[in-house]
N, C-alpha and C positions, 0 to 999 in steps of 0.2 A: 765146322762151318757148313750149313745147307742151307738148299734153298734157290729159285731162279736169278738170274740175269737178263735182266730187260735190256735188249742190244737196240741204243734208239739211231737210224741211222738219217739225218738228212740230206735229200740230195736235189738237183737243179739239172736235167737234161744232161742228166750222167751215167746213163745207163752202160754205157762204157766201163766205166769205171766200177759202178753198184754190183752187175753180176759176178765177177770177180771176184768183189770184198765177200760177196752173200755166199760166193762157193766156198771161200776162203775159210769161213767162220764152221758150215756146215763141216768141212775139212777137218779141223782141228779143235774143236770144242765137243770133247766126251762127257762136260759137267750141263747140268739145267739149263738151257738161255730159251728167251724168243728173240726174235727180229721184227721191230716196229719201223718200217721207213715211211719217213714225210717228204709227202713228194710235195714240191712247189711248183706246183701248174707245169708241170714239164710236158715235152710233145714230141718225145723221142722215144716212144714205150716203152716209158717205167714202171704206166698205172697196170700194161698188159701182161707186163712179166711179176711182178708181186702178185696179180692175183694168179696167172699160171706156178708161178713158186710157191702159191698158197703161204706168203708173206702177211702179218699184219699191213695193212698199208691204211695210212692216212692222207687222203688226196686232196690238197689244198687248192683252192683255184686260182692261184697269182702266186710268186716268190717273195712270203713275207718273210726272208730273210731266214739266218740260220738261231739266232736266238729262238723266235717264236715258234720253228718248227721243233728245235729240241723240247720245248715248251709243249706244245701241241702232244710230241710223245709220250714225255715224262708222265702227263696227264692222263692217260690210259694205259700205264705199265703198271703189271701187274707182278713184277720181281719183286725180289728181298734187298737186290743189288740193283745199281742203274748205272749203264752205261752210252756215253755219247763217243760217236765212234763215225768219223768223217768214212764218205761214201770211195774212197780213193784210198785206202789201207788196205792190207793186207793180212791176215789172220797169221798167226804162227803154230809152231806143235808147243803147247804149256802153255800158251799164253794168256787164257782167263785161268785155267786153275794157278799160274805163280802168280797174277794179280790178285785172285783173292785170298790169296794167303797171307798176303804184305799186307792187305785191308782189314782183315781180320785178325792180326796179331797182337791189335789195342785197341783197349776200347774206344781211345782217342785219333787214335787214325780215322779220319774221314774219308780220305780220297787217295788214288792212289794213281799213276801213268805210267806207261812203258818207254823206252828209249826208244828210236826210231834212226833212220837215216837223211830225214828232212826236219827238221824244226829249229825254233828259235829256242835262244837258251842251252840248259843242261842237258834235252833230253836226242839232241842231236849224236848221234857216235860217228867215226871212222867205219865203213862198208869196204866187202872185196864180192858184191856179186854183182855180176852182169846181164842175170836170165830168172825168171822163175824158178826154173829149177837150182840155181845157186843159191838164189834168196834162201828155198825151202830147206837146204843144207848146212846156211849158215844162220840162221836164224833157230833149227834146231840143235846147232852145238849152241850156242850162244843160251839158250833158256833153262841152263838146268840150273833147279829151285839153290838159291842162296842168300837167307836174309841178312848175309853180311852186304849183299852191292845193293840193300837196298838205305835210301840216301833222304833224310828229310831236307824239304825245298819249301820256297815260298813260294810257289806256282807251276800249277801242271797245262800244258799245251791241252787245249778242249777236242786235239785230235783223234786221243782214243782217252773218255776220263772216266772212271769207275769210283762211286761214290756211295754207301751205304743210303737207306732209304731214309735214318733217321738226319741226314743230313739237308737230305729235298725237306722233311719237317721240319726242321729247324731253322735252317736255309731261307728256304723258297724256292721258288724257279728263277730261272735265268731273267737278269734286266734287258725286253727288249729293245729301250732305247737305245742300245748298242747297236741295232739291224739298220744296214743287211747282215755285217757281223765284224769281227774284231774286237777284242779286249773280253767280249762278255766272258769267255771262259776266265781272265787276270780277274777280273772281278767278282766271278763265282768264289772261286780262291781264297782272295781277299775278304771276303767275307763268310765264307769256311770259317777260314783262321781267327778272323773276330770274334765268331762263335765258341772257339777254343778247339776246334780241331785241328792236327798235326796231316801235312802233305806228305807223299812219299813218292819216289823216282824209284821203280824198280830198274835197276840195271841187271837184275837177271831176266829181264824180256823185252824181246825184241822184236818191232813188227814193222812193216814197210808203211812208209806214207810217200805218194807221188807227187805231195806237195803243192797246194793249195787249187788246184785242178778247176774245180766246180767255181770256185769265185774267178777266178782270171777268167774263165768263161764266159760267165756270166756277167762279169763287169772288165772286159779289157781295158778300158780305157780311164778307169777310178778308181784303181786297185791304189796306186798313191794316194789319195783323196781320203779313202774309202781308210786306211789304217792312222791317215794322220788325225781324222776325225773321231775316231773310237780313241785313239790314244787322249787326243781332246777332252773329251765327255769325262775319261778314268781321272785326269787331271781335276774337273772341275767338282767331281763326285765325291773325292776322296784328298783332296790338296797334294795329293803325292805324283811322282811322276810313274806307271808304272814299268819303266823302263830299271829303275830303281832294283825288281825284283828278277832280274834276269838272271 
């Protein structure tokens, strides 16, 4: 397998949190990538540090939410591989090369996620660090390459998702009548799988997410609102509930 990885990251007056990931990636990624971030009208310079990182950056001028901005990136990425990768994660050592092994090991594998210490579902695990530098210790015993832990599922958290390119063809891009955001990744998924492609949970990697950061931010006060509403929309789109596929 060769070829780039388009790393699309979007973010909302998270500069906080984006430098980090951005160092994070540069860190531990010896294979191909870029880094595209969508910035949604933020005002905490984000637009100042992507162009001093000499980042891709696509600079939106309002927060049309996280679907459209994945969407937005997707659409000028120029990888073989695409990945959406919340601005609040952490990069590991192995971590895109054991994901694209798992992704490329069929021709039916479409997509593929890592396990983390915040998510909903399978891809949450048990953690013992309390510092960056713990993270970066247990995160690299935690990643050596084994396609036994890696696990087919019916849904990948859209926190960190890597998906071949002929999948966005096939596919499409993300519905954003899900925005601001919620479920659209359950229903990227879902409609993966319609397509006839197989998900997979590598549990030989493992990478930090801080846990939903940028939308509490940004919506303190509708973050209940804001998930029973997407869960809504997945109900009326597909008759299923998608709590169903947890």
């Amino acid at each position: 397998m060769t070829g780039m990885t388009s790393i699309i990251i979007p973010t909302y007056n998270g500069l906080h949190l984006l430098a980090p990931c951005v160092e994070s990636i540069r860190k531990h990624t010896p294979v191909p990538y870029e880094i595209i971030v969508v910035d949604n009208g933020s005002v905490d310079g984000t637009v100042e540090y992507c162009i001093r990182e000499k980042l891709i950056l696509i600079s939106m001028p309002s927060n049309a939410g996280f679907p459209a901005a994945c969407n937005k990136g997707l659409s000028i990425a120029d990888g073989d591989h695409l990945m959406l990768l919340n601005n609040d994660c952490l990069a590991s050592r192995g971590w895109l090369t054991n994901l694209l092994a798992a992704l490329y090991s069929s021709g039916d594998v479409g997509m593929v996620g890592p396990v983390t210490n915040y998510a909903s579902g399978r891809q949450q695990v048990e953690t013992s660090y309390s510092s960056r530098e713990e993270y970066e210790r247990f995160a690299a015993a935690w990643n050596q390459p084994d396609p036994s832990k890696w696990e087919e599922t019916r849904r990948i958290v859209g926190l960190c998702l890597l998906f071949k390119r002929k999948v966005l063809q096939d596919v499409g891009f993300l519905d954003e009548r899900f925005s601001p955001g919620h479920f659209e990744d359950d229903d990227y998924c879902y409609r993966a799988r319609a397509y006839g492609y197989r998900l997979l949970i590598c549990k030989d990697t493992f990478i930090h997410h801080e846990g939903s950061a940028s939308f509490k931010a940004g919506h303190p006060n509708g973050w209940d609102a804001m998930v029973s509403r997407g869960r809504q929309l997945f109900i009326e789109k597909w008759g299923v509930d998608p709590h169903a596929f947890l």
